[in-house]
N, C-alpha and C positions, 0 to 999 in steps of 0.2 A: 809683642807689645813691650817698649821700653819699660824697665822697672823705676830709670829715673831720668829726670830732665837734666837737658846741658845745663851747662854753670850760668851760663846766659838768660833763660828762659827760667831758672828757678822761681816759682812763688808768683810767677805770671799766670794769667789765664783772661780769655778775651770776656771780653763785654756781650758781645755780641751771640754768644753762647751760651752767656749766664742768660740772659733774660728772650731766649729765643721762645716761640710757641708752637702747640701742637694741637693738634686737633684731634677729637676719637675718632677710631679706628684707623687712623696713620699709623703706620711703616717704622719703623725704631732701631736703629742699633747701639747697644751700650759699647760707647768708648768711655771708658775713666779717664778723670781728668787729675792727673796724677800734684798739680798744685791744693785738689781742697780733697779732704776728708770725704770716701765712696756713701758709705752707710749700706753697702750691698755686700754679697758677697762676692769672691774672686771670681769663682765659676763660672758666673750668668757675665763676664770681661769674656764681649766680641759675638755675645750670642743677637737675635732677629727678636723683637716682639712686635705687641699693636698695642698702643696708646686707648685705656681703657675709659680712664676718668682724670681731672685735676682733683685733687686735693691740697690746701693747701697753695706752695710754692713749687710740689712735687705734683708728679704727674704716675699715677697707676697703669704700671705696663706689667702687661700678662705673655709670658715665656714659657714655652715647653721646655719642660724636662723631662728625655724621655718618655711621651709622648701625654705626660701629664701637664694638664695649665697650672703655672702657679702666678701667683700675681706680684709683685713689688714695688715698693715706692720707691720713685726716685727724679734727684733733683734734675731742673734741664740741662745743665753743664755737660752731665755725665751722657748725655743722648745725641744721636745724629739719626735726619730726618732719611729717608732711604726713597728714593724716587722709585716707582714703580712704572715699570714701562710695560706699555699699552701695546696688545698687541692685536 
């Protein structure tokens, strides 16, 4: 994961990302969105969770660590939806 954006892309970030939705218990992967402020920590940058609850503008996604759940808030920017394929 880049630590910074090109010169070009600086201070951008899509629309379509900001205001996307999710539903509970959808498929989640935290990508940061390196234009706005995380409010998470580094760590949980690139890990799998499920979309627990909205709150808010934020969305309550629950992530193992080590094979404990923890839960976090966080905005939709920072998230990508994860298809799950049917088998």
């Amino acid at each position: 994961m880049p630590r910074t954006k090109k010169p070009r892309e600086k201070g951008k970030f899509s629309f379509s990302r900001y205001f996307q939705k999710f539903r509970e218990g959808e498929s989640v992967a935290v990508v940061r969105e390196l234009a706005m402020k995380a409010g998470f920590p580094k760590r949980i940058q690139g890990r799998t969770g499920r979309v627990v609850k909205k709150q808010g503008t934020a969305y309550e996604v629950e992530i193992k660590d080590f094979n404990k759940p923890k839960k976090y808030l966080i905005r939709p920017i920072h998230l990508k939806k994860i298809l799950e394929a049917k088998v």
